[in-house]
C-alpha positions in Angstrom: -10.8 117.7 -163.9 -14.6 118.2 -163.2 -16.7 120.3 -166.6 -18.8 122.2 -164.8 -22.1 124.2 -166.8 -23.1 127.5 -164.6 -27.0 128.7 -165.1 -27.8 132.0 -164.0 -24.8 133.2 -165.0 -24.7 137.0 -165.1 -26.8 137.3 -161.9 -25.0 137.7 -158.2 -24.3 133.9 -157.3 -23.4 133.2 -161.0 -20.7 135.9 -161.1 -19.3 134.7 -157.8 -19.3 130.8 -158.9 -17.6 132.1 -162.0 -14.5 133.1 -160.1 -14.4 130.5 -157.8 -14.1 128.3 -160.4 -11.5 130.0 -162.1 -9.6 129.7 -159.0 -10.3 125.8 -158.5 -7.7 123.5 -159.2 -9.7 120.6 -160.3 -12.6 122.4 -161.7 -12.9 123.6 -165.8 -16.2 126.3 -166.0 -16.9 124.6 -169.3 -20.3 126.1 -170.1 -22.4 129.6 -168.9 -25.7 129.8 -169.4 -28.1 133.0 -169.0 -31.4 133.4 -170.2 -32.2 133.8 -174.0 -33.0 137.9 -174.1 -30.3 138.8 -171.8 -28.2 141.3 -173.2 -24.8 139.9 -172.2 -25.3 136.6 -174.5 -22.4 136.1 -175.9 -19.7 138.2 -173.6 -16.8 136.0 -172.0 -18.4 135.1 -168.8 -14.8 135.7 -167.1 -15.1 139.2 -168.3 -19.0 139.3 -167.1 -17.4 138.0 -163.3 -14.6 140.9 -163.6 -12.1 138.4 -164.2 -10.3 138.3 -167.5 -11.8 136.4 -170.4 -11.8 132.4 -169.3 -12.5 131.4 -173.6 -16.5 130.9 -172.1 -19.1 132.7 -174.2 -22.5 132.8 -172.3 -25.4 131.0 -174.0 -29.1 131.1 -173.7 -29.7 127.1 -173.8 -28.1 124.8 -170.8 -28.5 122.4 -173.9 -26.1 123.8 -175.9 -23.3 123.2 -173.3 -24.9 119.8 -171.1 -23.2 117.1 -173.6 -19.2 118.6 -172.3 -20.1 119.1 -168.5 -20.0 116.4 -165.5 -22.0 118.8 -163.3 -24.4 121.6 -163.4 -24.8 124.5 -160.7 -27.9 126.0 -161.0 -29.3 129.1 -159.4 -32.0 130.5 -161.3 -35.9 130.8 -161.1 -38.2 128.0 -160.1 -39.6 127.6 -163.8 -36.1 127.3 -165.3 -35.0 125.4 -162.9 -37.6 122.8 -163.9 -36.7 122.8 -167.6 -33.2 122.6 -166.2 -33.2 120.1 -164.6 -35.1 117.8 -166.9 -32.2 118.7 -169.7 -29.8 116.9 -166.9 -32.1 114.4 -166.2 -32.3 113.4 -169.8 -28.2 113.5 -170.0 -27.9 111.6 -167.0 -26.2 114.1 -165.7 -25.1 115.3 -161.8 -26.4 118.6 -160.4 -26.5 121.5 -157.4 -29.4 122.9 -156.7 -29.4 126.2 -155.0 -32.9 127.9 -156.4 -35.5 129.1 -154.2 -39.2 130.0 -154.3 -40.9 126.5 -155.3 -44.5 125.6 -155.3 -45.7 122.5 -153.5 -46.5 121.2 -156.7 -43.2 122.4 -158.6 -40.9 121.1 -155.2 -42.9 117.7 -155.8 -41.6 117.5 -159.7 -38.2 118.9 -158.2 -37.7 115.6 -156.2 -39.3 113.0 -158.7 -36.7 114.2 -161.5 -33.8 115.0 -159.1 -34.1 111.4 -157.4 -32.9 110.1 -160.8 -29.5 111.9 -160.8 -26.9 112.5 -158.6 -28.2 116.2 -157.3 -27.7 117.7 -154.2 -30.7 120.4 -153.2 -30.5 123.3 -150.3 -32.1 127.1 -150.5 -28.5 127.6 -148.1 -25.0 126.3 -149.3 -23.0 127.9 -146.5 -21.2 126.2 -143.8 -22.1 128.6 -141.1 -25.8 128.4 -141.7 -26.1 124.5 -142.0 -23.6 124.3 -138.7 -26.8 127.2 -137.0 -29.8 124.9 -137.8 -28.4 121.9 -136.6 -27.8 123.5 -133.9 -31.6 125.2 -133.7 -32.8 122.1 -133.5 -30.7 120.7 -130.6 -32.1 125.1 -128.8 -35.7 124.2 -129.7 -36.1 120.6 -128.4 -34.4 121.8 -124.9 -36.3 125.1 -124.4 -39.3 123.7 -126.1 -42.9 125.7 -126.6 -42.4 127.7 -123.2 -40.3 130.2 -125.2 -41.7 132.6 -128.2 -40.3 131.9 -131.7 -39.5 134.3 -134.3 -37.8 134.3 -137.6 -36.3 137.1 -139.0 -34.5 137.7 -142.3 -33.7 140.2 -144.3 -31.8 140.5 -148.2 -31.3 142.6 -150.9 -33.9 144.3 -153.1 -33.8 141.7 -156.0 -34.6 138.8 -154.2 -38.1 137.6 -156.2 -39.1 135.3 -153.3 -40.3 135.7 -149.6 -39.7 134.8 -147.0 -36.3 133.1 -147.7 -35.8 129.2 -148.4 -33.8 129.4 -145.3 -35.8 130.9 -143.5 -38.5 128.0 -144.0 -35.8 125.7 -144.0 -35.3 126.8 -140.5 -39.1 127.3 -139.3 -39.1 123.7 -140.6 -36.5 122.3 -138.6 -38.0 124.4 -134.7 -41.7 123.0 -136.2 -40.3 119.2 -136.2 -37.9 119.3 -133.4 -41.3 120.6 -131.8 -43.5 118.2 -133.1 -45.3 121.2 -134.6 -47.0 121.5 -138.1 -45.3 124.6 -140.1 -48.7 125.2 -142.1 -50.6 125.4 -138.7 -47.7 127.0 -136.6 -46.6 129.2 -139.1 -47.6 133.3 -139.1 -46.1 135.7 -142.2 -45.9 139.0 -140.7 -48.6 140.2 -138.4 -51.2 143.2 -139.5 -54.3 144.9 -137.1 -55.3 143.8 -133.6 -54.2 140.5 -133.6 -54.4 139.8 -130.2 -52.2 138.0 -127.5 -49.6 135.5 -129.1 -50.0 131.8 -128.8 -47.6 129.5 -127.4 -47.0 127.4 -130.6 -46.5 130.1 -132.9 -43.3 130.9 -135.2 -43.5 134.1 -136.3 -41.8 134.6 -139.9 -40.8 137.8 -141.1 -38.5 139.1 -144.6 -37.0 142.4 -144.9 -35.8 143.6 -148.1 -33.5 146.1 -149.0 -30.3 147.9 -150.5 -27.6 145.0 -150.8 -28.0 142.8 -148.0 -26.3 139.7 -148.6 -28.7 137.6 -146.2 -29.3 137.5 -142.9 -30.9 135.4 -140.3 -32.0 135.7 -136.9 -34.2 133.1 -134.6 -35.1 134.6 -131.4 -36.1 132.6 -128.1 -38.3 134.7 -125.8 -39.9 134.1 -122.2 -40.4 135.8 -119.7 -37.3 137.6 -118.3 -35.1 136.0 -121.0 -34.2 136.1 -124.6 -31.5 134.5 -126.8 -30.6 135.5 -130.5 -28.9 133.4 -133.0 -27.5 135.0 -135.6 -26.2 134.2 -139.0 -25.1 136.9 -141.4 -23.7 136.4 -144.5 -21.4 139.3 -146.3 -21.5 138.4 -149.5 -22.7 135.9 -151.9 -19.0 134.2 -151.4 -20.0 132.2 -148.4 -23.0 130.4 -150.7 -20.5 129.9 -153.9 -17.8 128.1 -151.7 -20.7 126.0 -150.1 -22.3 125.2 -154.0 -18.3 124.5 -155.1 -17.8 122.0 -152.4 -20.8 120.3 -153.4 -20.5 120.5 -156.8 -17.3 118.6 -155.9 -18.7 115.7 -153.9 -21.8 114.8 -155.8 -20.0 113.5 -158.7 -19.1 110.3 -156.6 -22.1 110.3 -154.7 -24.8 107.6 -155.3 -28.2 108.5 -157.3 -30.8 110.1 -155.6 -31.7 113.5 -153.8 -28.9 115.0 -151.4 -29.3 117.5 -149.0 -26.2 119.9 -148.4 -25.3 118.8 -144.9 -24.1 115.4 -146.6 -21.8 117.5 -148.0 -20.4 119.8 -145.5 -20.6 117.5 -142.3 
């Protein structure tokens, strides 16, 4: 049986692991962990998933439940994540890493302390969008810089950060299958008379509202053509089965930093 420890807990992806752990076979949900002024500390977080009570009262300090869990899932902010992750570090502990919204310098910490543990690391755990960049790639290297780039996403009003971590995660992968450099390639939004588009451009645009789940577009344009791919997700249960799976694998994986295709493909 694998102890897992969920961070995040009360929050969209929380609730969502919280069930699908419930419903796992050879999983335990063995600590919950929210941050210290939320009001729900101490509710059952089985009750807090709308599930009936799983005898897991939710906690404000990941180190109050890390010495009984094999793995943590975390999905929280960038500065808790940090802490976080040290905790695990410390307890020579595994981990999946699902938060978004790092700084150059706090992704750079990310990987030093994350090399150290088994952790696997991706701003997308579902299936379908690993399967649409990998395929991206192969789109972007046959059509190359002839066609117009543009990245489109769009998610509910709560997300904190923008654009997306898939959404770079993809501008990343067209700027390297182009041989292109994402800070010099890259344009946020346009404003004013910007004039006439370069070639090596990817345009990268977030839309936020209501309850969007997350979606994805990449659109190839020339002239007389276009081609869309798509990915849309429907709720947060496509990211939770994704983290689960992975949560799964990386207890037998070998130290270091893992990216979620290792676990999916």
């Amino acid at each position: 049986m694998i102890r897992v420890a969920i961070t995040g807990v009360c929050g969209r992806m929380g609730r969502c692991l919280t069930r699908g752990i419930a419903q796992h076979r050879n999983m335990q949900l063995v600590g919950a962990v929210q941050y210290l002024s939320h009001p729900q500390i101490g509710s059952d977080a089985g009750v807090v998933a709308g599930i009936s009570e799983i005898g897991v009262p939710i906690t404000g300090k990941l180190e109050d439940v890390l010495h009984r869990s094999d793995v943590v899932i975390e999905f929280s902010k960038p500065e808790a994540t940090l802490d976080h992750l040290q905790h695990v570090v410390d307890a020579d502990k595994a981990m999946v890493l699902g938060t978004t919204g790092f700084t150059a310098d706090e992704l750079a910490t990310l990987q030093a302390l994350a090399s150290q543990i088994r952790c696997v690391m991706a701003p997308n755990m579902s299936l379908g969008v690993n399967v649409m960049i990998q395929a991206l790639e192969l789109i972007a290297k046959t059509l190359g810089n002839d066609y117009n780039i543009e990245v489109i996403e769009a998610h509910h009003n709560h997300k904190a950060d923008s654009p997306s971590g898939t959404a770079l995660r993809v501008a990343e992968t067209l700027t390297t299958a182009l041989e292109q450099d994402l800070d010099e390639a890259g344009v946020y939004g346009r404003h004013g008379i910007v004039g006439a588009r370069p070639k090596k451009q990817i345009g990268i645009h977030a839309v936020r509202g209501g309850d969007i789940a997350g979606d994805h577009t990449v659109l190839f344009a020339t002239e007389g053509e276009q081609l869309s791919v798509i990915h849309r997700a429907h709720s947060p249960e496509a990211f939770a089965k994704g983290a689960i799976r992975a949560a799964e694998w990386i207890i037998d994986a070998p130290k270091g930093l893992h990216d979620v295709s290792e676990v999916l493909f």
